[in-house]
N, C-alpha and C positions, 0 to 999 in steps of 0.2 A: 609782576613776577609772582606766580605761585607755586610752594614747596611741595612735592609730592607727599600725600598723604600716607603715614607710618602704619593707618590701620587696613590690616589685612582688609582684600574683596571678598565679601559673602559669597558662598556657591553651594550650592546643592551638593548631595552626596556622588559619588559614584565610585566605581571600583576600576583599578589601574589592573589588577590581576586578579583574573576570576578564580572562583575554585575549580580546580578539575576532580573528576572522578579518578576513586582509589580503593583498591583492594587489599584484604588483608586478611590474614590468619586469627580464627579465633584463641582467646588469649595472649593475642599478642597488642601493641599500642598503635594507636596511629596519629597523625596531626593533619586536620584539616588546616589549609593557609586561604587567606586571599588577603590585597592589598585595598584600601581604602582611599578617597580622600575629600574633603569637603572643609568647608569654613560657614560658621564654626564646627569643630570637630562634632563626628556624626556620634550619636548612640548607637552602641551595636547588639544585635540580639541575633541570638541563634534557635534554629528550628527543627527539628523531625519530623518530615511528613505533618508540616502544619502545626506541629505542636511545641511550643517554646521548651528549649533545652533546660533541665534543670542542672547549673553546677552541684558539682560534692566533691567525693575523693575519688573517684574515679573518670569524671568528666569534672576538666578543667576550660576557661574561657581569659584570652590572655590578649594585649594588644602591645607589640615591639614599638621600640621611638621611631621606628617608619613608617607607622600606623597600620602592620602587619598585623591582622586580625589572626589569630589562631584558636582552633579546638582543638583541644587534646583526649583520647578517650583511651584510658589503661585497660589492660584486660578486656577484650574485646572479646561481648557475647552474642551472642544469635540474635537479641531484641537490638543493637545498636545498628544492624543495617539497615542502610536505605536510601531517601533521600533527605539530605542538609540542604539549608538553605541560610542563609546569611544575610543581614538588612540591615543598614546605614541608613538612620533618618538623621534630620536638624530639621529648625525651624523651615527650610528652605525648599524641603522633598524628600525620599527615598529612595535607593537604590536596592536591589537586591542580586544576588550571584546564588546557582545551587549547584548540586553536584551528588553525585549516587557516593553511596559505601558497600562495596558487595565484598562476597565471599570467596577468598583467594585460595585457588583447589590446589593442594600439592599432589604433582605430579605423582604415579607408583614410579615404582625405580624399574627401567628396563633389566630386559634379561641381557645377558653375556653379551658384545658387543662380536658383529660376524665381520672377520678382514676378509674385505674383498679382494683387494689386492695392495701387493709390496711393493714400494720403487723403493727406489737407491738412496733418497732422503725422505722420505717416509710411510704413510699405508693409509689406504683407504677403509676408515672403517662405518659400518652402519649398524645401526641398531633396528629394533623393528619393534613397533607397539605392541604392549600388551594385548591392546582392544581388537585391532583389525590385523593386525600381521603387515603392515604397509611398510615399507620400508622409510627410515624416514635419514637423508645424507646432510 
């Protein structure tokens, strides 16, 4: 009779939740996430277009007890977009997950909104682009 062994199975890294691409308003923050996992726990390093992220006070680098990998980047400038990318090595191999950071456009504010038409509980209204005059319902 033999007792199952107490020590965790070795495993390579890999990612349960990738990063997805995200947009955002300059100066404002954002958080990259993705989810990890491997045995032994993996190192994690983050990247810009190939080039290893430097933490400070404005880029932070953070992992939750669910081995949720996070980047935080405050005050968001024109040099922080682009592509991230995210790598979990151990002794065992690598994984990696990326993901774009692009520039979230605020919309202009339409002009006066035109009713088309009234019923009896409520109205049909449309607004029409600045750019093309298309109607949009």
């Amino acid at each position: 009779f033999k007792l199952p062994s107490s020590k965790a199975k070795e495993k390579a890294p890999s990612f349960l939740e990738d990063l997805i691409n995200q947009s955002v308003v300059l100066s404002q923050s954002v958080t990259l996430s993705c989810r990890s996992s491997g045995y032994p726990n993996p190192d994690i390093l983050w990247f810009k277009e190939d080039q290893l992220v430097c933490c400070g006070d404005r880029i932070l680098s953070s992992t939750t007890s669910r081995n949720c990998q996070l980047l935080t980047i405050l005050n968001v400038t024109g040099d922080d977009l682009g592509r991230y990318t995210c790598v979990a090595k151990n002794r065992l191999g690598k994984a990696s997950t990326c993901c774009l950071l692009n520039l979230a456009v605020v919309p202009c504010r339409p002009d006066s909104p035109e009713v088309a038409q009234v019923y009896e509980d409520g109205a049909l209204v449309i607004w029409k682009p600045l750019v093309t005059n298309t109607p949009i319902m």
